[in-house]
C-alpha positions as CSV (number, residue, x, y, z in Angstrom):
1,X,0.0,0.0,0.0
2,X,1.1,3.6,-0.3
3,X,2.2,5.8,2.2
4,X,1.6,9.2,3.5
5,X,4.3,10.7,5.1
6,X,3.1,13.9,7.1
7,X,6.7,14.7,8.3
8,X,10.0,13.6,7.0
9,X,13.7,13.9,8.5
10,X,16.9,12.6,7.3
11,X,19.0,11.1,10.4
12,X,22.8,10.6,9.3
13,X,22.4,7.2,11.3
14,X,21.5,4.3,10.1
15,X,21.5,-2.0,15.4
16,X,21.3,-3.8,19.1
17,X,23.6,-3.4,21.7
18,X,26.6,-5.2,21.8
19,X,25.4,-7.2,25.2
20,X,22.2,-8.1,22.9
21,X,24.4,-9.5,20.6
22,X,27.0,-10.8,23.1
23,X,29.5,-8.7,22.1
24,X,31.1,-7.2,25.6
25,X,32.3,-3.6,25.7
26,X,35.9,-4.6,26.1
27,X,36.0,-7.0,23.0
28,X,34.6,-3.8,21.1
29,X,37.4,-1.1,22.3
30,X,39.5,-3.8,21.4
31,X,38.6,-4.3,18.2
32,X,38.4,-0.6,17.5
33,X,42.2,-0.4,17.6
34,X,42.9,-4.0,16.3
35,X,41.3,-3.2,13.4
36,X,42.6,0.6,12.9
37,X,45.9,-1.2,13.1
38,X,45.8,-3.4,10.2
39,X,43.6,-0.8,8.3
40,X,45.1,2.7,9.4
41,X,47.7,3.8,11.8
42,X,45.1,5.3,14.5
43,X,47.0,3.5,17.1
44,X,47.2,6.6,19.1
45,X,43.9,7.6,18.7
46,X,42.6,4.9,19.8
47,X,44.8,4.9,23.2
48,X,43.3,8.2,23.6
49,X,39.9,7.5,23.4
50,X,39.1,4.6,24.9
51,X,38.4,5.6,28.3
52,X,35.8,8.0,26.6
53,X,34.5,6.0,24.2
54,X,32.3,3.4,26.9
55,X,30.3,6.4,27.7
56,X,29.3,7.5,24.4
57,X,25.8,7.3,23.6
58,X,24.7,6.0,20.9
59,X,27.3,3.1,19.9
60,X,25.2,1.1,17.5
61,X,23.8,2.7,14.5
62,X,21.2,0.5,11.9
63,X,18.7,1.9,9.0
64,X,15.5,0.3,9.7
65,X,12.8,-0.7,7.2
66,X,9.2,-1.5,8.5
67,X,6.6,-3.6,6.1
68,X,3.2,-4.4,9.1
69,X,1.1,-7.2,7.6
70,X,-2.8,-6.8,7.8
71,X,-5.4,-9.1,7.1
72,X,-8.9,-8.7,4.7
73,X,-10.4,-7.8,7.6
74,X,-8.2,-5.2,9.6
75,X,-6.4,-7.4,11.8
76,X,-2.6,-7.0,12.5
77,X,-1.4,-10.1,11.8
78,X,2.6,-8.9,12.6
79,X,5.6,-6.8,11.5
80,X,8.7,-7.3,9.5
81,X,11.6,-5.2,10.6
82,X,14.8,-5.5,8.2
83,X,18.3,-3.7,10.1
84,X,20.9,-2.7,8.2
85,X,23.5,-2.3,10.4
86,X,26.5,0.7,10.1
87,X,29.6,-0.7,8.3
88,X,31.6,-0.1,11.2
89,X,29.3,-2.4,13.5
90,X,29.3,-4.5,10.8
91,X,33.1,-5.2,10.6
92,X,33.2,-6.0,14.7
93,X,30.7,-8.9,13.5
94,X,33.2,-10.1,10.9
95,X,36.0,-10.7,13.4
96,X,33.9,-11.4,16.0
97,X,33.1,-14.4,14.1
98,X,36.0,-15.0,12.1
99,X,34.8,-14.0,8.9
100,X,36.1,-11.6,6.2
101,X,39.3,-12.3,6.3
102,X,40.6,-10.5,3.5
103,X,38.8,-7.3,4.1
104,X,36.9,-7.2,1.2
105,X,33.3,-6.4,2.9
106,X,32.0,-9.7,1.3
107,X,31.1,-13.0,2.6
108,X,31.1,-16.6,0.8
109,X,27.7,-18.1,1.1
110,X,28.7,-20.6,4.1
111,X,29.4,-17.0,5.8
112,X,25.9,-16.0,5.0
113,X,24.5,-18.9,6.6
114,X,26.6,-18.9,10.1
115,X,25.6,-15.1,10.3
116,X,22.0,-15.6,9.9
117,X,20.2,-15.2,12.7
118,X,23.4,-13.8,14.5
119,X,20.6,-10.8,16.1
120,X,17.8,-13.0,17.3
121,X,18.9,-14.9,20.0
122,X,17.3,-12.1,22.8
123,X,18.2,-12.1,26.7
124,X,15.2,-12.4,28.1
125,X,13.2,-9.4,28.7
126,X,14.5,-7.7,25.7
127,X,11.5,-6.6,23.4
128,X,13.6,-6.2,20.2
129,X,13.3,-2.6,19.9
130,X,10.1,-2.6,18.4
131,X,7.0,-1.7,20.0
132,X,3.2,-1.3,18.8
133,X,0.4,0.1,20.5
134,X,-3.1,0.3,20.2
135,X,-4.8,3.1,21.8
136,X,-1.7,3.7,24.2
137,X,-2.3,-0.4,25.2
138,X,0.6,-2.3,24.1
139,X,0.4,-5.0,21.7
140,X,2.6,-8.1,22.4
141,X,4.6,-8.8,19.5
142,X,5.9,-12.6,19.1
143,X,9.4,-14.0,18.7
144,X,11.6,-13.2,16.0
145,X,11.2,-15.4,12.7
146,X,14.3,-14.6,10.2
147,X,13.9,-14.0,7.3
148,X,17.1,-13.6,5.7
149,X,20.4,-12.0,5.9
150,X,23.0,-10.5,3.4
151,X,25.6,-8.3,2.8
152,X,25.4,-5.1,0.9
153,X,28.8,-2.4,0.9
154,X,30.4,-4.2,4.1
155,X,27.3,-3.8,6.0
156,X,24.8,-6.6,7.3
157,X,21.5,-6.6,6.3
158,X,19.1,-9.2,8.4
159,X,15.0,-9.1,8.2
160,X,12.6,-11.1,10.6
161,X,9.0,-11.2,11.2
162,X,7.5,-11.1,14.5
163,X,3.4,-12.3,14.8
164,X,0.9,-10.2,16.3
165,X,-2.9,-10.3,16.7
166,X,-4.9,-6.8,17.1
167,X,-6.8,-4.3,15.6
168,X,-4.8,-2.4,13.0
169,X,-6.8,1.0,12.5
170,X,-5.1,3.1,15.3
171,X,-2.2,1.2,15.6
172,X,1.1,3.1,16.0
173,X,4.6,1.3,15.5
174,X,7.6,2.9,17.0
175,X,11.4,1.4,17.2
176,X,13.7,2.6,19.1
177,X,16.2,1.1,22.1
178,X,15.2,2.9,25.4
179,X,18.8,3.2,26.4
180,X,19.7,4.9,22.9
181,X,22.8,2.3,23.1
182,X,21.6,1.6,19.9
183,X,20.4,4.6,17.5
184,X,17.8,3.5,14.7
185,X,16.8,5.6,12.1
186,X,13.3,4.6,9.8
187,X,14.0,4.7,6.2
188,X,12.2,4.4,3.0
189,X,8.2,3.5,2.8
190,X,6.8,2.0,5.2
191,X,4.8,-0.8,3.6
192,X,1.5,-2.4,4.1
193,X,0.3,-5.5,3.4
194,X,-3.1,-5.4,3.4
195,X,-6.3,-3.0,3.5
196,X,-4.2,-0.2,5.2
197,X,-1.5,3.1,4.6
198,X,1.0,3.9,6.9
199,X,1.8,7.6,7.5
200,X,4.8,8.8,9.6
201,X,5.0,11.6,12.1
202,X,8.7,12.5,12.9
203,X,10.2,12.9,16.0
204,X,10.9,16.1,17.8
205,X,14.5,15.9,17.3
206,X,15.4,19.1,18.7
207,X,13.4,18.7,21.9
208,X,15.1,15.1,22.2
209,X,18.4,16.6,22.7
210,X,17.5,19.3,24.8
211,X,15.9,16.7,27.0
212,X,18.9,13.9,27.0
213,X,21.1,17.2,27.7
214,X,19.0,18.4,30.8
215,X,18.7,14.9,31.9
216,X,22.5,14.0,31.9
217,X,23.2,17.6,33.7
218,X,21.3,17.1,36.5
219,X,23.4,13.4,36.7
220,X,25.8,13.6,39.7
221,X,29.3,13.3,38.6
222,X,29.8,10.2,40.4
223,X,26.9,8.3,38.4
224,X,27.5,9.6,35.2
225,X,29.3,6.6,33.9
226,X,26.8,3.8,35.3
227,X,23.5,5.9,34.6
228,X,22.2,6.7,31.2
229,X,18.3,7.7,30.9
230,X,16.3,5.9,29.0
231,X,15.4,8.6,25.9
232,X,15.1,6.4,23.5
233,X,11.6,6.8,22.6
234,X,11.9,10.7,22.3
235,X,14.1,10.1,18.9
236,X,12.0,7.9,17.7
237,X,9.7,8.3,14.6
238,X,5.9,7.2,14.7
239,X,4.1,5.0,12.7
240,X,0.6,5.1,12.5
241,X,-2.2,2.7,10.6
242,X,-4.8,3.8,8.9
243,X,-7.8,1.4,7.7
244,X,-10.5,2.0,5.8
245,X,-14.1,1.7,7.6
């Protein structure tokens, strides 16, 4: 179905944290120098900015394509979410896992089948950074199904479906990780399957900032490093259903 978009923005960001995908914090600093070793003499840099770099907010960056699924009748039947993740993210996989070893951004088709499904096995408790609501009433979304994953420009591309049951006139789709570890920016149309159009409402992005920045100031020094509010939602984009009567 078409969409209506009655606000747009362009976000210079394009997936999970790296506990969801257990990744730990030092495996990642380490990395960032490892790898700016063998591709660029940032050795220093990275010496430098390590201490800094663990309380940097956002750390993940992924695009994120919606496609909700509606039946004849105006149910929500679920939503496929497709993550692109940044390349940079991307190449902390590759080693991670021992792929890529040449550098070229590119894996053999074995690769592609390890990888899949790399970003689905939650922690428990962990909603997958997509939410839907119905009248302010959340609307359980199910497991994760994959469907696919690829690589495009050194950057890994996965898509999974995740069932749902509810009305979908109303409904209003938002993704976003509360912690804003993770930084997700809605591209393209957001599709519809079904007797339904999507329209998007953007978020505030100045008032999201003004917010985090009030919020970390009134921190106390001493929990600034443990303690980071959960703003997530405020940079998030809205997606809301339409159906015809």
């Amino acid at each position: 179905m078409d969409q209506e978009i009655s606000t747009a923005h362009d976000i210079a960001v394009p997936p999970l944290s790296f506990v969801h995908h257990g990744v730990e914090a030092a495996q990642v600093h380490r990395y960032i120098c490892f790898m700016s070793i063998l591709r660029a003499p940032w050795l220093a840099f990275c010496l430098i900015f390590i201490p800094i770099a663990g309380q940097a907010h956002p750390h993940v960056f992924i695009d994120t394509t919606l496609r909700a699924v509606v039946d004849a009748d105006g149910t929500f039947k679920g939503l496929e979410v497709e993550w692109a993740y940044d390349d940079f993210y991307s190449l902390l996989i590759f080693a991670d896992l021992g792929m890529d070893s040449d550098g070229d951004g590119r894996l053999r088709d074995d690769e592609i089948a390890r990888l899949d499904g790399f970003d689905l096995e939650w922690i428990e408790g962990y909603e997958g950074d997509s939410y839907a609501r119905q009248n302010g009433v959340p609307v359980s979304l199910g497991a994760p199904e994959s469907r696919g994953t690829r690589v495009e420009g050194g950057r890994i591309i996965t898509t999974h479906f995740r069932a749902a049951e509810a009305p979908a006139a109303g409904l209003e789709i938002k993704v976003f990780d509360p912690t804003f570890y993770t930084a997700y920016a809605l591209v393209g149309q957001v599709d519809v399957e079904g007797p339904c159009t999507a329209s998007i409402e953007a978020a505030d992005l100045d008032a999201a900032y003004t917010s985090l920045e009030e919020l970390l100031y009134a921190t106390p020094e001493d929990q600034a490093t443990d303690y980071y509010p959960e703003v997530g939602e405020s940079f998030a984009d809205t997606v809301m259903l339409s159906c015809d009567s």
